[in-house]
KOLNU-885620 format. One record per residue (C-alpha): residue number from 1; x, y, z. Coordinates in Angstrom, 3 decimals. Layout:
REM KOLNU-885620
{k = NUM | X = X | Y = Y | Z = Z}
...
***
This chain:
REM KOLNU-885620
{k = 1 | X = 0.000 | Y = 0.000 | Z = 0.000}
{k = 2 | X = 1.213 | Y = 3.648 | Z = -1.130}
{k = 3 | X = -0.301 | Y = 6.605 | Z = -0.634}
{k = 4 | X = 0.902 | Y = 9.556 | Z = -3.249}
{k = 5 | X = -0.958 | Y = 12.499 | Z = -4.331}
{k = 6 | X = -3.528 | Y = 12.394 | Z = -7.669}
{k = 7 | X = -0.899 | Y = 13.861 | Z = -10.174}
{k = 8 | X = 0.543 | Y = 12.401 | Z = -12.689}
{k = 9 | X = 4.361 | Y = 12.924 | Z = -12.039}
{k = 10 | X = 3.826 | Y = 11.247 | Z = -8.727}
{k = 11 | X = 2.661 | Y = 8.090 | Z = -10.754}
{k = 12 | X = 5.293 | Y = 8.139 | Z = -12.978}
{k = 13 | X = 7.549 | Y = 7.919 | Z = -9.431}
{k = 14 | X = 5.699 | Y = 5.366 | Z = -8.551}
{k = 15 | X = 6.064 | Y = 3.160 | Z = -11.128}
{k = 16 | X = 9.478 | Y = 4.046 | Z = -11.037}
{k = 17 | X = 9.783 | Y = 3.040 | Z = -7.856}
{k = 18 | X = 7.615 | Y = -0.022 | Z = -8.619}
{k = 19 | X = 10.195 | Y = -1.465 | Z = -11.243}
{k = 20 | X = 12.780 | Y = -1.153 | Z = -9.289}
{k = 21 | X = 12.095 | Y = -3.223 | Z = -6.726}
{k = 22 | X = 11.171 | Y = -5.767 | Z = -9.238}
{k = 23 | X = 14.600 | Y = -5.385 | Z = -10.970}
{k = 24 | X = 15.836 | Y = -5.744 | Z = -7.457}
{k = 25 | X = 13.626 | Y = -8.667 | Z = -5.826}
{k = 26 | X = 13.100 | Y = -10.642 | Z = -9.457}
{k = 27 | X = 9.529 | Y = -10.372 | Z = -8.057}
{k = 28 | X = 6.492 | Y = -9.558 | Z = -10.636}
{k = 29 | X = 4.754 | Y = -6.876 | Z = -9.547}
{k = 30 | X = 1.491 | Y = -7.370 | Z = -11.244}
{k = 31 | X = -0.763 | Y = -4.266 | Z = -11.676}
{k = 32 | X = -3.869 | Y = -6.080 | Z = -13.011}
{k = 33 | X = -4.217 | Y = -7.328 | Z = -9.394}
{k = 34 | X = -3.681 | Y = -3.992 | Z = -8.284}
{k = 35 | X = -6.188 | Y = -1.336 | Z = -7.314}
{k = 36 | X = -6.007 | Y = 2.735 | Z = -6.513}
{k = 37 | X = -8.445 | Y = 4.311 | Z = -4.749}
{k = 38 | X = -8.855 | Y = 8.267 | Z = -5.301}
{k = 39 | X = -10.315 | Y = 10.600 | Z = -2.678}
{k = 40 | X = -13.885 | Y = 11.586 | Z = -3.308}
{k = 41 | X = -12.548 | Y = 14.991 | Z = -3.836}
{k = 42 | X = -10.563 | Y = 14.371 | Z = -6.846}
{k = 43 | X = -11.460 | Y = 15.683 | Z = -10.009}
{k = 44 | X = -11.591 | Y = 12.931 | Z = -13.428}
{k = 45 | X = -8.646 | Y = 15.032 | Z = -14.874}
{k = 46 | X = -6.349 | Y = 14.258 | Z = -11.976}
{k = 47 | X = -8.024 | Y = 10.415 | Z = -11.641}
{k = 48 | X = -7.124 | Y = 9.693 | Z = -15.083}
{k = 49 | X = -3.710 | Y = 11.580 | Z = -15.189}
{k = 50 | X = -2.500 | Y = 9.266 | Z = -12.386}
{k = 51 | X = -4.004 | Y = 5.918 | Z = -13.447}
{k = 52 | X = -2.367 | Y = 6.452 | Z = -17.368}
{k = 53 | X = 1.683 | Y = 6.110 | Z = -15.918}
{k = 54 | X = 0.220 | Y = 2.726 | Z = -13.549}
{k = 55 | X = -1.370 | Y = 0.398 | Z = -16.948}
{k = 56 | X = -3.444 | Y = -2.019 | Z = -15.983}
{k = 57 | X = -4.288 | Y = -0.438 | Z = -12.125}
{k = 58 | X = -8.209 | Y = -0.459 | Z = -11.766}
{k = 59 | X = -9.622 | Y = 2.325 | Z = -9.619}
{k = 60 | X = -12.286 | Y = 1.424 | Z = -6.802}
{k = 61 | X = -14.099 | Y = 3.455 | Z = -4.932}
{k = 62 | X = -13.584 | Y = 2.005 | Z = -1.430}
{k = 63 | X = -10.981 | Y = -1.586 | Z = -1.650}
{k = 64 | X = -9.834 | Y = -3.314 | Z = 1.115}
{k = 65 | X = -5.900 | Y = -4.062 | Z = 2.099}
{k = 66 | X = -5.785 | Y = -7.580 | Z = 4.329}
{k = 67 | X = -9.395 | Y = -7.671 | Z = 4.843}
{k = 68 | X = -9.695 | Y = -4.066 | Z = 6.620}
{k = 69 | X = -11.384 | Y = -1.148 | Z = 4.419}
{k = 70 | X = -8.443 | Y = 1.403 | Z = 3.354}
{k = 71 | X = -10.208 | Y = 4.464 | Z = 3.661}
{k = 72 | X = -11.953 | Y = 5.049 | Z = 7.416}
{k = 73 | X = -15.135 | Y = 6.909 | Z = 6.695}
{k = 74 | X = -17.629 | Y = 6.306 | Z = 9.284}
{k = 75 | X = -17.083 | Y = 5.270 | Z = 12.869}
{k = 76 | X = -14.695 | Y = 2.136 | Z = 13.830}
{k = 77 | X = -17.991 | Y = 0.482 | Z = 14.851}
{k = 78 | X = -19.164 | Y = 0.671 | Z = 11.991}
{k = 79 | X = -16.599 | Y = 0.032 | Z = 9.705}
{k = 80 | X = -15.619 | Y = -3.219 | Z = 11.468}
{k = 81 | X = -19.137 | Y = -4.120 | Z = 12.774}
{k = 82 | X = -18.741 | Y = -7.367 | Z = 10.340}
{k = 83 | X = -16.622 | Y = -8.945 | Z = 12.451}
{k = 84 | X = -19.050 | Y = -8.549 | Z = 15.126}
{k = 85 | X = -21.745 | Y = -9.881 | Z = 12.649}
{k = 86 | X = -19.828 | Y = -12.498 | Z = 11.445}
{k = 87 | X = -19.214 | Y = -14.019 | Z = 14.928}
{k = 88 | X = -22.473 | Y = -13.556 | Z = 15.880}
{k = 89 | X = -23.820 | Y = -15.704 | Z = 12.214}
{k = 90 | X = -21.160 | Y = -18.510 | Z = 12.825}
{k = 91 | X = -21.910 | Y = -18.792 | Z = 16.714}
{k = 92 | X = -26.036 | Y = -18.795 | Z = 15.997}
{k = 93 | X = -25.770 | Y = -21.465 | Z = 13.067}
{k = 94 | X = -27.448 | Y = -24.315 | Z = 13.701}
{k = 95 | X = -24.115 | Y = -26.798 | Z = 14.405}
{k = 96 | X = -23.985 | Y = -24.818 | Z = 17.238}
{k = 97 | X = -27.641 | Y = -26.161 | Z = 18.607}
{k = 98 | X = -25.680 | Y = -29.817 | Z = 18.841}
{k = 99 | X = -23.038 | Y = -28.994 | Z = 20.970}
{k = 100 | X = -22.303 | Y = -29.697 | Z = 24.773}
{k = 101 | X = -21.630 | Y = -26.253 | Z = 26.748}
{k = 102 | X = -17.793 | Y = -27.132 | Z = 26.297}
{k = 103 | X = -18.284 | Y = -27.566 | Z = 22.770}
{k = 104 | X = -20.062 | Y = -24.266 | Z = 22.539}
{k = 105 | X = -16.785 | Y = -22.734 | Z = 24.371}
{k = 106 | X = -14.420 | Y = -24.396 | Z = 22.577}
{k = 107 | X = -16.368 | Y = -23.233 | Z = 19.023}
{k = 108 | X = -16.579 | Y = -19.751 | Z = 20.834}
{k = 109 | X = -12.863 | Y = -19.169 | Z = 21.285}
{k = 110 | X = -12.066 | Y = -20.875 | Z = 17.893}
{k = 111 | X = -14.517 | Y = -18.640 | Z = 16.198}
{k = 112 | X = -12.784 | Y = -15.620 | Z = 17.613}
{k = 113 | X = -9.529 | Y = -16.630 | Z = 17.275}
{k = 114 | X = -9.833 | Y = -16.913 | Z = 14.103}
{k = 115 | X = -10.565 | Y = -13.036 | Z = 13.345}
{k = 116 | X = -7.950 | Y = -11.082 | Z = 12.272}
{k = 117 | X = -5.891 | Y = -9.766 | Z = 15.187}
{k = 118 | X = -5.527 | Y = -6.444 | Z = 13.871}
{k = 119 | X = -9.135 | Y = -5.887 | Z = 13.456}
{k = 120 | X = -10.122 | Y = -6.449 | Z = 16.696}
{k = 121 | X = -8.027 | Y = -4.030 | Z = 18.259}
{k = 122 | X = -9.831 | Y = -0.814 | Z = 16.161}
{k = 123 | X = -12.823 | Y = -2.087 | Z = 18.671}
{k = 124 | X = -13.465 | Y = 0.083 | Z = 21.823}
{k = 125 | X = -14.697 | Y = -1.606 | Z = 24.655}
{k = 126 | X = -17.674 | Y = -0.456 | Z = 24.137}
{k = 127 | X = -18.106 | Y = -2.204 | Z = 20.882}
{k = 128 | X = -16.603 | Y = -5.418 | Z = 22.133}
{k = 129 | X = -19.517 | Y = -5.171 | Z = 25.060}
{k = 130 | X = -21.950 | Y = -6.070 | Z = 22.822}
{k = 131 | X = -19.815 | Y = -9.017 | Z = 21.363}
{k = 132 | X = -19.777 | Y = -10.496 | Z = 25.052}
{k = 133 | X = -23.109 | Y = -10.675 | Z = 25.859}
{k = 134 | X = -23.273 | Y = -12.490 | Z = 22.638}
{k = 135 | X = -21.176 | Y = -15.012 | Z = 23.898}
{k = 136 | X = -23.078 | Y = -15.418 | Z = 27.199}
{k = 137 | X = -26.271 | Y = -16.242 | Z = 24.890}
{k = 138 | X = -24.724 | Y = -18.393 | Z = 23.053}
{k = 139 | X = -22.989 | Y = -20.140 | Z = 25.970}
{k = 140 | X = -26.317 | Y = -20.461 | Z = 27.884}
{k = 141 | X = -28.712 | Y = -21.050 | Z = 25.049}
***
């Protein structure tokens, strides 16, 4: 992930950059798999000045970099609330209905193991408070 400004020298340096490192590394930097995303603010002139130097770079409005949204536009509840949902859908599926209440904690702390570290620690308390009474229903019921 690099962040440059929307101008079309900057690109260039980029891709400058870019090739380097692959001269360097012998590592294929391949910029069909690659995405930019462009402030909402930036003006079609600027978007396409930037993405002509980078061939091949797609432009999306709001992408995601190791699962996590790259741009932070609403509240960190919010933006990571699917983790939240996504514990609470694989914790309430119907598997869970068969298991033993050590089962049910065992499947709990695999569960939340299993999402990404990183994630979890944009969470304020306050959003994680939620997530444990969760686990209390799920551990009762």
């Amino acid at each position: 992930m690099a962040g440059v400004d929307a101008a079309g020298e900057e690109a260039r340096t980029l891709k400058a950059i870019l090739n380097q490192y692959k001269k360097g590394s012998s590592q294929v930097i391949n910029l069909e798999k690659s995405s930019i995303c462009f402030s909402k603010n930036t003006k079609a002139k600027d978007k396409k000045e930037t993405c002509e130097p980078l061939e091949g770079v797609r432009t999306v409005s709001q992408g995601k970099y190791l699962g996590l949204p790259m741009v932070i536009t609403r509240t960190k509840g919010q933006i990571f609330g699917y983790i939240k949902d996504s514990i609470k859908a694989r914790l309430s599926s119907w598997k869970n209905k068969l298991l033993s209440a050590v089962g049910k904690e065992v499947m709990l702390k695999a569960v939340t193991m299993a999402m990404p570290i990183y994630a979890m620690s944009c969470f304020t308390s306050y959003t994680l408070q939620g997530n444990h009474r969760t686990d209390g229903q799920i551990l009762v019921g």
